[in-house]
C-alpha positions in Angstrom: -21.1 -48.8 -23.3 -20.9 -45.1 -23.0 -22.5 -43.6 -19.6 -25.3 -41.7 -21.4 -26.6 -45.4 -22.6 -25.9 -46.8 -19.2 -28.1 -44.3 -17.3 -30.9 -44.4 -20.0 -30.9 -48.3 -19.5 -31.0 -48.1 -15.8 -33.6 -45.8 -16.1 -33.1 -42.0 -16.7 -34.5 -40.5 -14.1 -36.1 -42.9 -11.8 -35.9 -43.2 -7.9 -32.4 -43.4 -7.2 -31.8 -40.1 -9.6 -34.9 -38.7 -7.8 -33.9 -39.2 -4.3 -30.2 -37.8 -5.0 -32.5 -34.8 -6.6 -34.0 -34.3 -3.5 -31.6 -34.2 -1.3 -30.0 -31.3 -3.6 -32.9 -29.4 -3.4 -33.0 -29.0 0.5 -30.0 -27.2 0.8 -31.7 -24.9 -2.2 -34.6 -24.2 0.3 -32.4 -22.6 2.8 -30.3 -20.7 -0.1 -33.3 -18.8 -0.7 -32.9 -17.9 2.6 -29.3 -16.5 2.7 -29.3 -15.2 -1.0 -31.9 -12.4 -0.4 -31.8 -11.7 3.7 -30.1 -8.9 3.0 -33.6 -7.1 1.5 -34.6 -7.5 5.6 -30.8 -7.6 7.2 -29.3 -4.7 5.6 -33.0 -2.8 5.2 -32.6 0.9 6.2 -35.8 2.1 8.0 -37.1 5.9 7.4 -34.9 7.9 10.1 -34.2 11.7 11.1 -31.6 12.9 14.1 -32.9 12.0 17.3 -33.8 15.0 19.4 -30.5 16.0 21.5 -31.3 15.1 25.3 -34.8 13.8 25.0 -34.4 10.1 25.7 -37.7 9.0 25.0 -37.4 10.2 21.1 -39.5 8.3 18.4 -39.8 8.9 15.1 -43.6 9.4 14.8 -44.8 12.4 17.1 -46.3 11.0 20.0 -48.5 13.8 20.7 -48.5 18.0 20.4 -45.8 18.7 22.4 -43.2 16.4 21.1 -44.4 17.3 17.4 -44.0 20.9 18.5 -39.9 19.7 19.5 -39.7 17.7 16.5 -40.4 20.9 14.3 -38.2 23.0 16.7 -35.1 21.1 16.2 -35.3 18.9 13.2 -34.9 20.9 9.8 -37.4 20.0 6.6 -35.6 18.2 3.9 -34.1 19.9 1.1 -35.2 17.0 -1.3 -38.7 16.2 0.5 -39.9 18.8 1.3 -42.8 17.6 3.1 -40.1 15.7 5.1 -37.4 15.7 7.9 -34.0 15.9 7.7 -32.2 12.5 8.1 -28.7 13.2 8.8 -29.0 17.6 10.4 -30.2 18.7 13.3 -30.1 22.7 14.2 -27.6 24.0 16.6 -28.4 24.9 20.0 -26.9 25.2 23.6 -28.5 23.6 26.2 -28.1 24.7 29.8 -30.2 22.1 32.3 -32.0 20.3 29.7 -34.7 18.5 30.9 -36.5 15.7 29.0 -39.0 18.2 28.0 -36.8 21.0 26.5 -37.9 23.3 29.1 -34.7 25.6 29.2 -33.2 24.6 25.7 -32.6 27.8 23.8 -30.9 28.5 20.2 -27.6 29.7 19.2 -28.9 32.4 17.1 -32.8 33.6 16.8 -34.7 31.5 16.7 -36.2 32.5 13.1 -36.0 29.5 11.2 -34.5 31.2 8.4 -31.3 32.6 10.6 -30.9 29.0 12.4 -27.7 27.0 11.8 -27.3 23.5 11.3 -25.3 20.6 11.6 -24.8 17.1 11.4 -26.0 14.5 13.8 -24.9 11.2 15.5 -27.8 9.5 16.6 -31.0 8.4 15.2 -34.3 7.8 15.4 -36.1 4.8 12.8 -39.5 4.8 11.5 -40.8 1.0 13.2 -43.6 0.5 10.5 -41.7 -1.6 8.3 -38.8 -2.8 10.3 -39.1 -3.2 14.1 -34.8 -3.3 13.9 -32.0 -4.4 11.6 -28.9 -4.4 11.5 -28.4 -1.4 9.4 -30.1 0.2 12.0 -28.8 -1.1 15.0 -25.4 0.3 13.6 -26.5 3.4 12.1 -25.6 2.3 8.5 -27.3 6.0 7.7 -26.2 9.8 6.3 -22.7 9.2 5.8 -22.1 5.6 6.6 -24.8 4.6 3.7 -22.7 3.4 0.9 -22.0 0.7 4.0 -24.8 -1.1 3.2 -24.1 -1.6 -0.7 -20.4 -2.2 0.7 -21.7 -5.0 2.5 -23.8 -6.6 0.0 -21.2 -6.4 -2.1 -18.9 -8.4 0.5 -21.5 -10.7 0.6 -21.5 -11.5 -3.4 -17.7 -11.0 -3.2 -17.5 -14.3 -1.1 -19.9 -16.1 -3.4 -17.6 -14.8 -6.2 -14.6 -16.0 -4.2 -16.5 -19.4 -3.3 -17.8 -20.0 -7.6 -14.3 -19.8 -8.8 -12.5 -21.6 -5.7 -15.0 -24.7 -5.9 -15.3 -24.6 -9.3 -11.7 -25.6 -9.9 -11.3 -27.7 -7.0 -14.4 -30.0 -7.6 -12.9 -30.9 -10.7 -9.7 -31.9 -9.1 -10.9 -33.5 -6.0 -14.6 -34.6 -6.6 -17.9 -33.0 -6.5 -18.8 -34.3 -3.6 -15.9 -33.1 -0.5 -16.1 -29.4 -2.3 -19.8 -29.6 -1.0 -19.5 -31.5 2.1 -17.2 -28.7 3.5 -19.0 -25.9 2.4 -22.5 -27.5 3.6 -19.9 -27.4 7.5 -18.9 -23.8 6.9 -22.8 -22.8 5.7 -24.3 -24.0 9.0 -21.1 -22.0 11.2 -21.4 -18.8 9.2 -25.3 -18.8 9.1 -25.8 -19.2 13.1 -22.7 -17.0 13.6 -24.4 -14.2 11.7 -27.4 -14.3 13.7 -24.5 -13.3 16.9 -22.9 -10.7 14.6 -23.0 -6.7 16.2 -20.2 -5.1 15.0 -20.0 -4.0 11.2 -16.5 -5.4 10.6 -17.6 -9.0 11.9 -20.8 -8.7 9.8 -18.9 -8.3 6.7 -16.5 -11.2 7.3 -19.5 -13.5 8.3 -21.1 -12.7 5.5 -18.4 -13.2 2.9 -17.6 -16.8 4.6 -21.6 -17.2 4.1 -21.7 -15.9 0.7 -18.5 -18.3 -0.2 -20.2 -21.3 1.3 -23.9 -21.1 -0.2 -22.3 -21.6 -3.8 -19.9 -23.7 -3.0 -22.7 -26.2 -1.5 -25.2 -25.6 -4.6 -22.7 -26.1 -7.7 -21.3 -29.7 -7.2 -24.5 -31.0 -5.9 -26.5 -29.3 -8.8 -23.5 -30.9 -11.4 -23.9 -34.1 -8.8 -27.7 -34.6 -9.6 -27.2 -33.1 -13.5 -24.6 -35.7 -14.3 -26.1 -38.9 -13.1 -29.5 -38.0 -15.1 -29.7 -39.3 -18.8 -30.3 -37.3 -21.8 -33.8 -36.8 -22.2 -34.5 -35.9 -18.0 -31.8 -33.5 -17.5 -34.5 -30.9 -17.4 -35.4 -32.1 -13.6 -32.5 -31.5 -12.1 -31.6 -28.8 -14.0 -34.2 -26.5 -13.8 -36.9 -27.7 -11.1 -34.1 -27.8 -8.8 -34.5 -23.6 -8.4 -38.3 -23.9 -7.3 -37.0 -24.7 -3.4 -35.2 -22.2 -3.9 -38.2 -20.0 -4.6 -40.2 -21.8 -2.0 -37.3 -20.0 0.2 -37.9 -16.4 -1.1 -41.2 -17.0 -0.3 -41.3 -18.4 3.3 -38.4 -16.1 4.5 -40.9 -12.8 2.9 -43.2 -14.7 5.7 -40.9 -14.8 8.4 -39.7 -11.5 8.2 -43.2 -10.2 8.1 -43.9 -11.8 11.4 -40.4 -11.5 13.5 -39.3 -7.6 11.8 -36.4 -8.6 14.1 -33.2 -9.0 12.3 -31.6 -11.3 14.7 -34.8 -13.7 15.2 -35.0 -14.0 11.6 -31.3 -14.6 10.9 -31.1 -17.1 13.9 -34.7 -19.0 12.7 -33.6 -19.8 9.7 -30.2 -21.0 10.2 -31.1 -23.3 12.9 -32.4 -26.1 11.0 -29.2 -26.2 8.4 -27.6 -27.8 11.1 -28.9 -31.4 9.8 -26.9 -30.9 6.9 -24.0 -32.3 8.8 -25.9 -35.8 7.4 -25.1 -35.5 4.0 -21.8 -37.1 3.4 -23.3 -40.7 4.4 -26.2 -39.4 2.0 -25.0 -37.8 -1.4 -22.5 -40.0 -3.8 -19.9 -39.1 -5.8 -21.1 -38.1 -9.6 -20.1 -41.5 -11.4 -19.3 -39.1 -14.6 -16.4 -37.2 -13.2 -15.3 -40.5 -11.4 -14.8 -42.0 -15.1 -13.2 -38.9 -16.1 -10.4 -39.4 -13.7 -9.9 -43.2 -14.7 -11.7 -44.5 -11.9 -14.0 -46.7 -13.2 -14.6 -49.5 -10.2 -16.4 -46.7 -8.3 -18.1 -45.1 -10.9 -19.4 -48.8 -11.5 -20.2 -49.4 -7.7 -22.9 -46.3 -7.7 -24.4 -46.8 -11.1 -25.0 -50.9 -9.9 -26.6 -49.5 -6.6 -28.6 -46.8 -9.1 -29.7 -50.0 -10.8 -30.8 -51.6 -7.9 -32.8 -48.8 -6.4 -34.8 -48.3 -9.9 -35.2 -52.3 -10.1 -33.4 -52.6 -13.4 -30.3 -54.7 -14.3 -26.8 -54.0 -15.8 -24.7 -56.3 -18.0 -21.4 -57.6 -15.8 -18.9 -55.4 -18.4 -20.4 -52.5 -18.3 -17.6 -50.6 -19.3 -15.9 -53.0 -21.4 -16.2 -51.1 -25.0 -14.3 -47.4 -23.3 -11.1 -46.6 -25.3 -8.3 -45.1 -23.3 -9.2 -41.7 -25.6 -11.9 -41.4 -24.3 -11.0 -40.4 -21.0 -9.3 -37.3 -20.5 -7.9 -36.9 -17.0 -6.8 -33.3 -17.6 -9.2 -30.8 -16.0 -7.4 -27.3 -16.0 -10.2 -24.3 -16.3 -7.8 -22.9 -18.8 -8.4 -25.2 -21.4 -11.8 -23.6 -22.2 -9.9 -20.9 -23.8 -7.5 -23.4 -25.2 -9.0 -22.6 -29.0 -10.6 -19.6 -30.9 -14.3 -21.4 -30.6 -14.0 -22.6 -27.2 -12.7 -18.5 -26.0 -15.3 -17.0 -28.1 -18.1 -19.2 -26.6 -16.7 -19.2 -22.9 -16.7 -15.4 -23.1 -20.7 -15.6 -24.8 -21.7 -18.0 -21.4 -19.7 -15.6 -19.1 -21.4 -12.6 -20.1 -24.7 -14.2 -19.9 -24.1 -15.4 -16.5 -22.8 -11.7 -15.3 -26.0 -10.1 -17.2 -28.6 -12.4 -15.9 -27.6 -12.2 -12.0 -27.1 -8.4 -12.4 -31.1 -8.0 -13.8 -32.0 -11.1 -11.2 -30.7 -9.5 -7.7 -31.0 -5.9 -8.8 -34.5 -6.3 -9.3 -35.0 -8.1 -6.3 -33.0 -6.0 -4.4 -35.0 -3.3 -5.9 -38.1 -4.3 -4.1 -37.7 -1.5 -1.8 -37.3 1.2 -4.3 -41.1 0.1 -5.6 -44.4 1.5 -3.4 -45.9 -0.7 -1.9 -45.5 -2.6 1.1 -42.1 -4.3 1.1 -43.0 -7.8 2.1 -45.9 -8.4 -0.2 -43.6 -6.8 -3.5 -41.1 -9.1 -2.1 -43.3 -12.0 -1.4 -45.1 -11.9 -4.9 -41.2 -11.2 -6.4 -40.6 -14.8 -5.2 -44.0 -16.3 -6.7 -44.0 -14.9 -10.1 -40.7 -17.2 -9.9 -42.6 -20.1 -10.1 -44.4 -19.8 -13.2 -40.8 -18.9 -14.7 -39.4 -22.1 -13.9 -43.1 -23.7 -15.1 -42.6 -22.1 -18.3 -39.1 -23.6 -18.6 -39.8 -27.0 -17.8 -42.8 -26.8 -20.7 -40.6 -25.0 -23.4 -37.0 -26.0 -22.7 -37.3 -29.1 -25.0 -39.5 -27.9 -27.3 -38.1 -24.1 -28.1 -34.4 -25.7 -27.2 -32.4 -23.6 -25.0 -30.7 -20.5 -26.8 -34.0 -19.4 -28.3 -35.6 -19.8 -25.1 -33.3 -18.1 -22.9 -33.0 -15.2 -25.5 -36.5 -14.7 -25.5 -36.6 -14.7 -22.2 -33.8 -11.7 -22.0 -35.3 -9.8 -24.7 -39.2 -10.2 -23.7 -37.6 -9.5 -20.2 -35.9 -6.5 -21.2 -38.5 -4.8 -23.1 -41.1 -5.2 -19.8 -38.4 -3.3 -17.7 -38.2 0.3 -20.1 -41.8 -0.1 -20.8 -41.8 1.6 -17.1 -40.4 4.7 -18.8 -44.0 5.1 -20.6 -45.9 4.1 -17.6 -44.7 6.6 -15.1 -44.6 9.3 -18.0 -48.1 9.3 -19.4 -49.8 7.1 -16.9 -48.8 9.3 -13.1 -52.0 8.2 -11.6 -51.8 4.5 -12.2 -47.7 4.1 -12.6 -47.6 2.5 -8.9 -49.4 -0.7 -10.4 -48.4 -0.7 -13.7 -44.2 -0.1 -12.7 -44.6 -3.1 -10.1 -46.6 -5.0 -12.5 -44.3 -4.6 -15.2 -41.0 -5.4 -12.8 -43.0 -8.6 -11.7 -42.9 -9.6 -15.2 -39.3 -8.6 -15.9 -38.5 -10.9 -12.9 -39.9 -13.4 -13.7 -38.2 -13.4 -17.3 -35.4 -13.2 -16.2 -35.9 -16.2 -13.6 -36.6 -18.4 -16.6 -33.4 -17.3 -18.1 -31.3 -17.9 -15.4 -32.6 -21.5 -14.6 -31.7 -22.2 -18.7 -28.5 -20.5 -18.7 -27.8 -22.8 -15.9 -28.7 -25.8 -18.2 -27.0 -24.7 -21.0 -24.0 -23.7 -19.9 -23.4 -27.4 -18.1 -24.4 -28.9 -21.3 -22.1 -27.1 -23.3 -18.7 -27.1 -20.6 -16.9 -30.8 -21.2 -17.2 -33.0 -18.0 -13.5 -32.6 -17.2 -14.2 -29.0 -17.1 -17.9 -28.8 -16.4 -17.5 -27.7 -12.4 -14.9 -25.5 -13.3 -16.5 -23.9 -16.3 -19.9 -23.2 -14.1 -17.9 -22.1 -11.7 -15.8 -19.1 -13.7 -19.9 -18.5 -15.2 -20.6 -18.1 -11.2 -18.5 -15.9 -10.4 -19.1 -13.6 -13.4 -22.5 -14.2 -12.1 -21.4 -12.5 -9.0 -20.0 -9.5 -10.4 -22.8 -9.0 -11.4 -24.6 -8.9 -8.2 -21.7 -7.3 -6.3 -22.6 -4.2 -9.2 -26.4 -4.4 -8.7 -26.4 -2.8 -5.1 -24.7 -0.2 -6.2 -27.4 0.7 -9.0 -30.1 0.4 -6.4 -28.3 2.5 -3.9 -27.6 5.2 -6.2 -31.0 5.1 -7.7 -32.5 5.5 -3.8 -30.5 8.9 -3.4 -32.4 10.5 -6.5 -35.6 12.0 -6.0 -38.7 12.1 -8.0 -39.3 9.8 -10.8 -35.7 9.1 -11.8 -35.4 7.4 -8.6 -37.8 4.3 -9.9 -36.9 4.5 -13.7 -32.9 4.3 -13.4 -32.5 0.8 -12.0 -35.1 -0.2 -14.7 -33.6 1.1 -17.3 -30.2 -0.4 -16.5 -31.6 -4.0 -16.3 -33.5 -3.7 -19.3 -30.9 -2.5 -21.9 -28.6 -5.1 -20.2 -31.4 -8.1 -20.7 -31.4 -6.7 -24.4 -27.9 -7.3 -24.7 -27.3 -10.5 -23.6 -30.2 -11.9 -25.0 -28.8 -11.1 -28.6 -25.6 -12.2 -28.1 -26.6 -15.5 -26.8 -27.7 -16.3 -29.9 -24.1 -17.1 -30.8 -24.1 -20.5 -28.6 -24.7 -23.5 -30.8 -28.0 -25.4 -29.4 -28.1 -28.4 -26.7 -31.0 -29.7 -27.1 -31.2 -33.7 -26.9 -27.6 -33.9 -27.5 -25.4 -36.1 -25.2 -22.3 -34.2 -22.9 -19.4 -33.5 -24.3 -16.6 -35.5 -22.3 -13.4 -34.3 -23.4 -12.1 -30.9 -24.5 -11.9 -32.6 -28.1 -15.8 -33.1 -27.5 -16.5 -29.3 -26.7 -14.9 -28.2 -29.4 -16.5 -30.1 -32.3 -19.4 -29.4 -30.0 -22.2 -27.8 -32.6 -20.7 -29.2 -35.7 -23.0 -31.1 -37.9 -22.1 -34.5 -37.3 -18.7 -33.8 -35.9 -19.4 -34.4 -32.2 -18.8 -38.0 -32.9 -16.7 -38.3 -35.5 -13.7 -38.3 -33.8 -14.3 -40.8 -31.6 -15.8 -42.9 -34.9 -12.6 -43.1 -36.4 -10.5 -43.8 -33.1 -12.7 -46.7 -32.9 -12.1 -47.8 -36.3 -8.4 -47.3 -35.7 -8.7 -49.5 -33.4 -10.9 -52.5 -35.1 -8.1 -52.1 -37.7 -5.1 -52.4 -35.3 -6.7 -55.8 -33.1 -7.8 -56.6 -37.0 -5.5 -59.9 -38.6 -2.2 -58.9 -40.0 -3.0 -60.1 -43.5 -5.8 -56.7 -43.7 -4.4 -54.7 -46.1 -3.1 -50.6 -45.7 -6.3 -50.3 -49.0 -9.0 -51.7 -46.8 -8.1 -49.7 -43.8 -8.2 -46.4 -46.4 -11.4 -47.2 -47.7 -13.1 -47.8 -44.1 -12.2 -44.6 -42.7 -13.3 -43.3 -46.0 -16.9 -44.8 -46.2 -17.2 -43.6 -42.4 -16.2 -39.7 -43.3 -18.9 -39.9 -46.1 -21.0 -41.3 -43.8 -21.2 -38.5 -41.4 -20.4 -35.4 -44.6 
């Protein structure tokens, strides 16, 4: 009995497979916590020099006199210039100066237009939207800027680091230690964060985080994906996201309320501490326990599945598998192993870099929208939901390649459309740019939840942690890039400085959107086991053709010896018409 017919008969997706579903989606809540806290970590606050000697400096003016010092020594920007200078301050000496600037004088005359400038070391931060973070706390400002993108991209570099290290070793060792460990490193790096005040240590912290959070997600998504039958993979596959959501949501909430970068990170780490409970909780996936020849344990966990959903399995359960069907190879490198397994691995990678790139830069791009930060961020998170909503309804009904390319291209379109609003619509382009980078987000949250499912349909099982993996960690390329766009985009001025990141995620959802329409579809198909699987994989009929004729091979070789070399011919012969 293959497993796909074992888990239908003990009941698809009924409350064993729910329960392990649940337990997955917990750790999915508090992702949405670590994934995005750098929109609130890393935020940098409006900020101009601090005036030299006055120790009760603020950035807004407190009253006349220390608006008349702020105009005194803080130049206008040359961008703004309706504002301050962040990073000069003009040159002066100071002989006995007092708090008040009593007996400050200039270097030069004090006509504005002979003054001198130059740079400054300490600052002052506007406390309207941030009361601190760590950006500021450090001065992460002027000439120490490109810090910030440098540690995002840390950040994404570990969860790079973490996709492609996991990936590979879940396959060799089991699904379930890769995420036991990196549930024990989540929980240190998370709290340690919260203690973190120098930049170097923030970086490290945040690269061991970044590592950990997909290491934990991956096997238990493939955990709860693989022991769901056919028809319900949909659940785990794509429902599993909306804690995940629920997370964006509740941490916009939190950081609303704290504005405290160290309350925030320390309040939401906390409670990851009862993760420690999961290895007692979470089983092995029974599928890549069979893939390894291991087929007493995969047995064990299916039998306590059945008892859990009140069904009832035969005693042989396994007694029809033929040796070829179990392929204990698992190196990543076999994906490329033919010219239609390369070509398609290259298709699913791409999609996976494209899709987080749009994803994170538009949500990292919250800032870069008017508005107030917490309610584009908050309402970024909930236009999530009807994403996933919409996936869950169409998924089995469009299939997945035409769903996630619509997705990309509809996606796509909604982000250059902001071109047209901010050109002939200046007035109204506040509401109509955010209303059209809602939209694009929450495309492009439907198409990340299906590219998920697709690719893990599509990847063989002795491959399938490994192959999501290497998609992760193209994945995170493209988020370590998407910083990087958003940064540059906030040193431009004028309308440029909203349009650019828009127009780089739109043409890239274009892209990949086409191109996916390469993949061969999934839809109510069962998961390819073996590399031989994946490749026939899309081929009318040929997905189970080989292993057709194996078993006939075999009938014929337990047959009686008297069967003649003619009868054998003309059964493998009916069987190839069969499936022509």
């Amino acid at each position: 009995m293959r497993l796909d017919d074992i888990l239908e008969e003990i009941g698809g997706f009924g409350r064993y497979q729910k329960w392990i579903f649940f337990l997955t989606c917990i750790p999915n809540f508090f992702a949405g916590f670590y994934m995005l806290n750098p929109v609130f970590l890393l935020g940098v606050p409006d900020h101009r020099c601090s005036i030299p000697g006055y120790d009760n400096d603020t950035y807004k003016p407190q009253n006349d006199e220390h608006r008349a010092l702020i105009e005194r020594y803080i130049p206008m920007s040359s961008e703004e210039p309706s504002e301050y200078d962040s990073c000069e301050v003009y040159k002066y000496i100071a002989e006995n100066v007092s708090a008040s600037f009593k007996r400050a004088r200039f270097i030069q005359d004090n006509s504005t237009d002979e003054r001198t400038t130059e740079k400054c070391n300490s600052w002052v931060y506007d406390k309207e939207v941030y009361d601190n973070t760590f950006a500021s706390q450090v001065n992460l400002v002027c000439d120490k800027e490109i810090w910030v993108a440098n540690a995002e991209m840390i950040f994404y570099g570990g969860m790079l680091v973490g996709s492609f290290a996991s990936g590979i070793i879940a396959d060799i060792v089991g699904r379930k230690p890769v995420m036991y460990v990196a549930i024990l490193v989540m929980i240190a790096s998370a709290n340690g964060l919260a203690w973190a005040h120098e930049y170097w240590l923030f970086c490290i912290i945040e690269f061991f985080l970044g590592g950990s959070i997909v290491a934990c997600f991956m096997p238990a998504y493939i955990i709860s994906l693989e022991i769901t039958s056919v028809k319900k993979r949909v659940w785990p596959g794509v429902i599993s996201e909306l804690p995940y959501v629920l997370g964006l949501v509740v941490l916009a909430a939190v950081a609303y309320g704290l504005r405290d970068w160290f309350q925030i990170q320390l309040y939401t780490s906390l409670p990851a501490v009862l993760f420690v409970f999961y290895w007692w909780l979470m089983p092995e996936s029974p599928r890549w326990l069979l893939s390894k020849g291991r087929v007493k344990e995969a047995e064990q966990i299916l039998r306590n599945a059945a008892r859990w959903n009140k069904t009832t399995l035969p005693n042989d359960i396994f007694g029809e598998m033929i040796e070829d069907d179990v392929d204990k190879e698992s190196s990543f490198w076999k994906l490329f192993s033919s010219k239609t397994l390369c070509i398609r691995s290259n298709v699913i990678f791409l999609n996976w870099l494209v899709v987080a790139l749009v994803y994170f830069g538009l949500a990292l791009n919250s800032e870069n929208l008017n508005g107030n930060l917490y309610l584009n961020f908050g309402l970024s998170g909930l236009v999530e939901i009807p994403g996933y909503l919409l996936v869950v309804y169409l998924v089995d009904r469009v299939g997945r390649r035409k769903l996630y390319c619509s997705f990309m291209i509809i996606g796509g379109v909604s982000c250059l459309s902001t071109i047209f609003a901010i050109e002939y619509e200046p007035e109204g382009s506040d509401v109509i740019t955010i209303a059209l980078a809602m939209f694009g987000r929450l495309c492009v949250t439907g198409a990340y939840s299906v590219v998920y499912v697709h690719s893990a349909e599509l990847f063989p099982t002795v491959v399938r942690n490994a192959g999501l993996g290497i998609g992760s960690l193209f994945a995170r390329l493209g988020t370590m890039v998407a910083p990087y766009i958003v940064t540059v985009s906030e040193s431009l001025s004028g309308t440029t400085r909203e349009i650019l990141p828009l127009v780089v995620f739109g043409g890239m959802s274009l892209l990949s959107g086409l191109i996916s329409l390469t993949l061969p579809e999934t839809l109510n198909k069962n998961l390819p086991e073996t590399i031989r699987d994946a490749e026939r994989f899309g081929r009318s009929g040929a997905f189970y053709f080989g292993r057709s004729l194996r078993r006939h091979q075999e009938d014929y070789e337990k047959s009686s010896k008297d069967q003649t070399d003619t009868e054998h011919e003309l059964l493998l012969s009916t069987e190839k018409s069969s499936y022509s």
